[in-house]
N, CA and C of each residue as an Amber inpcrd file, in Angstrom:
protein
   354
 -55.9810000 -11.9310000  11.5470000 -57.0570000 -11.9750000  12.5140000
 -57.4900000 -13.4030000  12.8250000 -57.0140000 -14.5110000  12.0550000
 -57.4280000 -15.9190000  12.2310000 -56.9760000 -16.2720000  13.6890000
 -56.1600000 -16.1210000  13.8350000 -54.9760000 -16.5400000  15.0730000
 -56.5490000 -15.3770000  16.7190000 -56.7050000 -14.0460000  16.2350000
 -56.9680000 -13.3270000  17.3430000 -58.8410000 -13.9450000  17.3020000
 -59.4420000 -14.1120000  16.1660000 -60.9920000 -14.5830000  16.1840000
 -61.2180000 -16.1400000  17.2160000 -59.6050000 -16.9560000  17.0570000
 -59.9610000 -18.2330000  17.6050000 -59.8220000 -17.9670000  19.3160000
 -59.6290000 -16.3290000  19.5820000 -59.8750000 -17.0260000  21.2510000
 -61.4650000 -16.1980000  21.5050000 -61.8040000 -15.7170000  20.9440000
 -63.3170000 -15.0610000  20.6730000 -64.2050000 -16.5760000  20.7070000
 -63.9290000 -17.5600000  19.9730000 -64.5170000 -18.6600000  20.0850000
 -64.5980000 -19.9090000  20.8600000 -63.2710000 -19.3860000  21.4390000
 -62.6850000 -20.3640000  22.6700000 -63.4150000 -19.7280000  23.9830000
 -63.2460000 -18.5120000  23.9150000 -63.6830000 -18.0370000  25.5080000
 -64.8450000 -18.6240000  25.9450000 -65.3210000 -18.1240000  27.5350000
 -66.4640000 -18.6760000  28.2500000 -67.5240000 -17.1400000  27.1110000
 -67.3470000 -16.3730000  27.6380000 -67.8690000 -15.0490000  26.8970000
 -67.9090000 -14.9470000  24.8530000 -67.5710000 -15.8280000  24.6110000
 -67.3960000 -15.4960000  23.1970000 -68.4720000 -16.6410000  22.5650000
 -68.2690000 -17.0390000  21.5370000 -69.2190000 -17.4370000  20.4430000
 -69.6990000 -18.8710000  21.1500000 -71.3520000 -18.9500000  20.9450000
 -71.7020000 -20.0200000  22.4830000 -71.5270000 -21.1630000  20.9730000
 -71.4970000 -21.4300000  20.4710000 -71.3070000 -22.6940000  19.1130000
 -70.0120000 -23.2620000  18.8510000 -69.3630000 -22.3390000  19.1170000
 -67.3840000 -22.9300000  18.6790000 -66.9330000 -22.6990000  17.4730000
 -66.4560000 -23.1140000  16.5050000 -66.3780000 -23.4570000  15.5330000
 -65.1540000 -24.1530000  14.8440000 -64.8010000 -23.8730000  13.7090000
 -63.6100000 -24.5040000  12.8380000 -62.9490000 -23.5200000  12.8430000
 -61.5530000 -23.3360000  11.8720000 -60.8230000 -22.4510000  11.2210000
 -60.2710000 -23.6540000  10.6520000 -60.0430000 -23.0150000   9.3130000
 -59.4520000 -23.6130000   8.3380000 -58.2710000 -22.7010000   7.1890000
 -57.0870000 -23.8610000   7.3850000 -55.7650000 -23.0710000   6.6020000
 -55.2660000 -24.4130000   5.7350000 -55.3210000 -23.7070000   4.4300000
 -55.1040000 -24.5210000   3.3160000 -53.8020000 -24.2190000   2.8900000
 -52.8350000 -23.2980000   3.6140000 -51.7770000 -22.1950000   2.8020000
 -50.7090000 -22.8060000   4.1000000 -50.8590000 -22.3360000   5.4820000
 -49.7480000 -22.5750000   6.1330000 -49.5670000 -23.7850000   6.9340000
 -48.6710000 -24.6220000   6.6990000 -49.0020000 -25.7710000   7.5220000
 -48.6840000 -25.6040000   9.2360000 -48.1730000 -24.9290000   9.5170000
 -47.9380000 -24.9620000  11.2830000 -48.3790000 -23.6750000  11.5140000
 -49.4510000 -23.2170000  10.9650000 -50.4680000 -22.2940000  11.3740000
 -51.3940000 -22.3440000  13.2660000 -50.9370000 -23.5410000  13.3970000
 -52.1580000 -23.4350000  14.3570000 -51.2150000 -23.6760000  15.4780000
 -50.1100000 -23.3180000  15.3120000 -49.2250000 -23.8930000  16.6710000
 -48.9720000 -23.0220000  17.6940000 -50.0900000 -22.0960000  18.0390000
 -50.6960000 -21.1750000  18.8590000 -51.7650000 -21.8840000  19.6670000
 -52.4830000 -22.8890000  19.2720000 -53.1280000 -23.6410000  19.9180000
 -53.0300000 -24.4820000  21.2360000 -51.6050000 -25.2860000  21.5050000
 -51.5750000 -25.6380000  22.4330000 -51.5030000 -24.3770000  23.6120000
 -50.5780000 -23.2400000  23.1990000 -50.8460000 -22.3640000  24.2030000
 -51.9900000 -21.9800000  24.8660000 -53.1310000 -21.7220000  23.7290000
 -54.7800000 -21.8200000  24.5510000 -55.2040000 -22.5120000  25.3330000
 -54.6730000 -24.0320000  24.6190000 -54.8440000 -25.3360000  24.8730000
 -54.4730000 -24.9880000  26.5880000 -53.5260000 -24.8410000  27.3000000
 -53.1580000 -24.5120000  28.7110000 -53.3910000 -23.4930000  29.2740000
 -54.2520000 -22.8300000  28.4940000 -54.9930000 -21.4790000  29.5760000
 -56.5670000 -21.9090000  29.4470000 -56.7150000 -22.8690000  29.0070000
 -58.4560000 -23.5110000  29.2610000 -58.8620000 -23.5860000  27.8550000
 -58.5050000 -23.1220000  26.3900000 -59.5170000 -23.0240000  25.6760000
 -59.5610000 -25.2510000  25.4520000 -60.3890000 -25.1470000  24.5270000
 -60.8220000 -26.5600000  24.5780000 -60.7180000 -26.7330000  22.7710000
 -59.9930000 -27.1070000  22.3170000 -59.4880000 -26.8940000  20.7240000
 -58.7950000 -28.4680000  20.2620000 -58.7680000 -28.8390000  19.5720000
 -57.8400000 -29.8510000  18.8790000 -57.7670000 -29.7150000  16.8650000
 -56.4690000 -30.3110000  16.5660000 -56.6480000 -29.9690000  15.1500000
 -56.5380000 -31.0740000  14.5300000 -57.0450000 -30.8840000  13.4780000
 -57.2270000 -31.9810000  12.5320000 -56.8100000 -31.9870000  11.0210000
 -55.3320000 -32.1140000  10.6160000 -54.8700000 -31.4000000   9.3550000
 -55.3860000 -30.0430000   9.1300000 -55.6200000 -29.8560000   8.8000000
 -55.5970000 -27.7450000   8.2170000 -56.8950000 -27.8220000   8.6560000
 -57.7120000 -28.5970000   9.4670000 -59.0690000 -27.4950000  10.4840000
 -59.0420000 -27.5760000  11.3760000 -58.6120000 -26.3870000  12.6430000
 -58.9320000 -26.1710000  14.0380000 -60.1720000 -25.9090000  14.4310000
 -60.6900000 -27.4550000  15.3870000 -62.1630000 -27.4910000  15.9920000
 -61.9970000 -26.9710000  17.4460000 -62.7580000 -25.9190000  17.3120000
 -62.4830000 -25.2450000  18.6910000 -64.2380000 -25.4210000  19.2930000
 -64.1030000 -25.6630000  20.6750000 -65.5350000 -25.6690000  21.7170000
 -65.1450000 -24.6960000  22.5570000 -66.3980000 -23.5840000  23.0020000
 -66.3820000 -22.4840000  23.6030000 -66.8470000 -22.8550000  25.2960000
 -66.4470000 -22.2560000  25.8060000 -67.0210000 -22.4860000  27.1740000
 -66.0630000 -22.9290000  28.2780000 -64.9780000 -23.3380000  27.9790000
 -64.0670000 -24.0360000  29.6310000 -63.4500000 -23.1480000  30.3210000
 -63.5100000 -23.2630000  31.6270000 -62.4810000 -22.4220000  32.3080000
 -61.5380000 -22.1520000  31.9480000 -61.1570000 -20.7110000  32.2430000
 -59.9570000 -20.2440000  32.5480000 -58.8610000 -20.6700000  32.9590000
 -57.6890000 -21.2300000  32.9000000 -56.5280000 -21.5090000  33.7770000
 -55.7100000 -20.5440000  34.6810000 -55.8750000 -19.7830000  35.7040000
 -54.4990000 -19.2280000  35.6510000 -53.5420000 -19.8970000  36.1390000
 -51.7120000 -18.6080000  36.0340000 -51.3580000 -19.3580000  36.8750000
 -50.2530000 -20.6910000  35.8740000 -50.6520000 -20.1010000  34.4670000
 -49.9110000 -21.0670000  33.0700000 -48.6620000 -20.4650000  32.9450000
 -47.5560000 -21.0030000  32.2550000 -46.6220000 -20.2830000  31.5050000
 -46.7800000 -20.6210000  30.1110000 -47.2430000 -20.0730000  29.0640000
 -46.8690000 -20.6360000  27.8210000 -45.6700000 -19.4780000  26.8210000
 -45.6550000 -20.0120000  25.5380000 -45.0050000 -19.7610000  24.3110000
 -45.3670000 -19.4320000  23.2720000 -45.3970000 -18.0380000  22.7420000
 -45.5200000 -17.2970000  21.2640000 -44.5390000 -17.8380000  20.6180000
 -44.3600000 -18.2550000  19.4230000 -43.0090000 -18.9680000  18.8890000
 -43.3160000 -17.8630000  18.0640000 -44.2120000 -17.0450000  17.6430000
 -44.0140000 -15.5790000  16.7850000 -44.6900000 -14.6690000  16.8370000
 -44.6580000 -13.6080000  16.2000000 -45.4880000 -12.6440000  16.2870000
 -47.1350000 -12.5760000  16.5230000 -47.5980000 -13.7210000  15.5830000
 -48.9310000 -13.5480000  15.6560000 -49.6220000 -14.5810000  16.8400000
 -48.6460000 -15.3520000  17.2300000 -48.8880000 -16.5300000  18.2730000
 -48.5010000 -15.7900000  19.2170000 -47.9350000 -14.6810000  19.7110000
 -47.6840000 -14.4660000  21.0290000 -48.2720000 -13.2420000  21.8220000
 -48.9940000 -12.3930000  20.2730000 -49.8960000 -11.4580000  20.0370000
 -51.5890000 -11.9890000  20.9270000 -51.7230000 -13.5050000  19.7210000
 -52.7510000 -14.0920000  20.6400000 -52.8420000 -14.5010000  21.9640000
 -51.6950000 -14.9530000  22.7220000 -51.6970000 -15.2680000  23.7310000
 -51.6900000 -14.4110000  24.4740000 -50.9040000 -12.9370000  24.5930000
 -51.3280000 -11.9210000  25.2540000 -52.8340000 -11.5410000  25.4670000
 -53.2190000 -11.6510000  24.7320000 -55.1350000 -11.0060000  24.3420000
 -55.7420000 -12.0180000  25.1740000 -55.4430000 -13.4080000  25.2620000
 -55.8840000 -14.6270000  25.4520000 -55.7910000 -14.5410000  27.2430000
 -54.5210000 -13.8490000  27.3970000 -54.1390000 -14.1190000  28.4420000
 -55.2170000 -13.1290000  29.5410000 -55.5720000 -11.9360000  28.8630000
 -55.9480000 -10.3690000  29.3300000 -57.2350000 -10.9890000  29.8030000
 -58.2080000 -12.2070000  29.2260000 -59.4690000 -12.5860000  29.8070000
 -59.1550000 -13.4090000  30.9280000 -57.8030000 -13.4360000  31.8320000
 -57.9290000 -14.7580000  32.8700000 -57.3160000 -13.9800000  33.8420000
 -58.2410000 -14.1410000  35.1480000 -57.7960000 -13.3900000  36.4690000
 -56.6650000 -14.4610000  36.8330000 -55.6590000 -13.2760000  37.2800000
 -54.3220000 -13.8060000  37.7830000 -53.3170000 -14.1770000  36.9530000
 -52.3000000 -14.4140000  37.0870000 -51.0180000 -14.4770000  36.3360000
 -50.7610000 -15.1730000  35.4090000 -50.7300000 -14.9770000  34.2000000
 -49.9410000 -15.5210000  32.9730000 -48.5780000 -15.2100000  32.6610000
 -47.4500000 -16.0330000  32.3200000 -46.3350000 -15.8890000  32.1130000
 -46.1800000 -16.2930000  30.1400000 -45.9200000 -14.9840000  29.6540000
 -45.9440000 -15.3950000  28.3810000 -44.7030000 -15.2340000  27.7880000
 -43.9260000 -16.3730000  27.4790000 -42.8930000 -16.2340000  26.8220000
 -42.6570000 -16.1330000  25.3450000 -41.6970000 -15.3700000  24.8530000
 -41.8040000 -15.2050000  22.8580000 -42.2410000 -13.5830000  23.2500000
 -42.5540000 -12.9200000  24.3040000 -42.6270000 -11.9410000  23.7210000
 -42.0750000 -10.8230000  22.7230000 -40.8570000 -10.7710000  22.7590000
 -39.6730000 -10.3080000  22.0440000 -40.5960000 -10.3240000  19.9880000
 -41.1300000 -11.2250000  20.1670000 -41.7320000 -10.6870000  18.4610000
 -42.4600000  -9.9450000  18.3140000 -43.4600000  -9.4070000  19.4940000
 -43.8380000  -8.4850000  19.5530000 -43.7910000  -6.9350000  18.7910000
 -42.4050000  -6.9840000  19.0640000 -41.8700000  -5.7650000  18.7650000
 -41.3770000  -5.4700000  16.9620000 -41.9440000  -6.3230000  16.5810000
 -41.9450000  -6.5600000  14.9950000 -42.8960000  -6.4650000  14.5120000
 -44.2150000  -6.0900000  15.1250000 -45.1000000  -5.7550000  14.7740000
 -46.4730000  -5.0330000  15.0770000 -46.6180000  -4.9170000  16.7060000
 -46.9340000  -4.4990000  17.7300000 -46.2780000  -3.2420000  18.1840000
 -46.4870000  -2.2260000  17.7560000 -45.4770000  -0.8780000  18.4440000
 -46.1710000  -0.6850000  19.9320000 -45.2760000  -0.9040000  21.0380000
 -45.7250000  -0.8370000  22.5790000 -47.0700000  -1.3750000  22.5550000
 -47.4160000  -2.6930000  22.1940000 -49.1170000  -3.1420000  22.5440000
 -48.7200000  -3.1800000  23.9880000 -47.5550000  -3.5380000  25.0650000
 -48.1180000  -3.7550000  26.7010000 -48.2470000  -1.7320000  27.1810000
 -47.9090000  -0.9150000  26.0460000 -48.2930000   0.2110000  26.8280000
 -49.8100000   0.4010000  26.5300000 -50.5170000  -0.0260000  25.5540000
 -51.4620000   0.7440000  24.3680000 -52.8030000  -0.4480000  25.3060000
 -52.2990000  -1.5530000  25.6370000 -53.2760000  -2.2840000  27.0390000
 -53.3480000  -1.9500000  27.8720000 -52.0200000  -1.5820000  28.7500000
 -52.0110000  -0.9710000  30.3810000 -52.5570000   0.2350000  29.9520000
 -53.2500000   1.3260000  29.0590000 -53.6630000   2.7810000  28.5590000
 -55.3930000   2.2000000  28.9030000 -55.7070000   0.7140000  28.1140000
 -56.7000000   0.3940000  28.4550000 -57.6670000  -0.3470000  29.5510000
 -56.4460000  -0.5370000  30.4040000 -56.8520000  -0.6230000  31.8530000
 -56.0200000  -2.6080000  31.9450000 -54.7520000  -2.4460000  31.4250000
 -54.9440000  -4.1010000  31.4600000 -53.5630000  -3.9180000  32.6210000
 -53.4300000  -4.9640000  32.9560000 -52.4420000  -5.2550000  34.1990000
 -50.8910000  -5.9380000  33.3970000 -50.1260000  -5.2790000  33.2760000
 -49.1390000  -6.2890000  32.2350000 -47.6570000  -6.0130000  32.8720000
 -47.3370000  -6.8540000  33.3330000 -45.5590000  -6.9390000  33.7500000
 -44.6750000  -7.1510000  32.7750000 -43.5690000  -6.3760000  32.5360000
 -43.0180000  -6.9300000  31.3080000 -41.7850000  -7.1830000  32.1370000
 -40.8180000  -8.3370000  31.7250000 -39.8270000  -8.4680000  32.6810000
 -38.6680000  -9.4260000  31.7420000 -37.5400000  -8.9870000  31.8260000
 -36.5020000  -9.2070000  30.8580000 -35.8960000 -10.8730000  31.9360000
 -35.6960000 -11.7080000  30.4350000 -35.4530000 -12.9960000  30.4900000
 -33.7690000 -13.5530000  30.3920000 -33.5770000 -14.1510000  30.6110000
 -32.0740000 -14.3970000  30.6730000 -31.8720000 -16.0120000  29.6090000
């Protein structure tokens, strides 16, 4: 849930203070970040604590990269708060842990293209 709480804190709608996250265990834990980083959140890291500020626009209109399951998990979710098109690539890990999340979103009213990559 570390990876899905940091766009709760990033959003315009989510936590008005920001905060940290801190990982003492994985070192390229946070490399989900630049992806936020290009859909508006406002984040930088600093050895094992991600300082995240809440409040910046939205981007659409990005392409970014899940390099895994839990990074591409977030970026989907991340993506679901920004009117207009996100292109999220890495989805493919998805499916390692996520059973149909783009059906179990589009069930919850989300807009999701899934479209095979070459």
């Amino acid at each position: 849930m570390q990876r899905q709480s940091t766009i709760l804190r990033a959003a315009p709608v989510g936590y008005r203070e920001g905060g940290k996250i801190e990982e003492h265990v994985w070192v390229n834990r946070f490399d989900y970040a630049s992806g936020l980083t290009a859909l508006g959140a406002e984040m930088h890291s600093d050895g094992p604590v991600l300082h995240i500020t809440p409040g910046r626009a939205a981007r659409p209109g990005q392409t970014v990269r899940g390099n895994d399951l839990r990074a591409a998990a977030t970026l989907v979710l991340a993506a679901l708060g920004i009117d207009g098109e996100t292109i999220i690539q890495g989805v493919e890990h998805l499916g390692r842990g996520y059973a149909d999340l783009a059906g179990q979103l589009t069930s919850l009213g989300a807009s999701i293209d899934q479209r095979a990559t070459s």
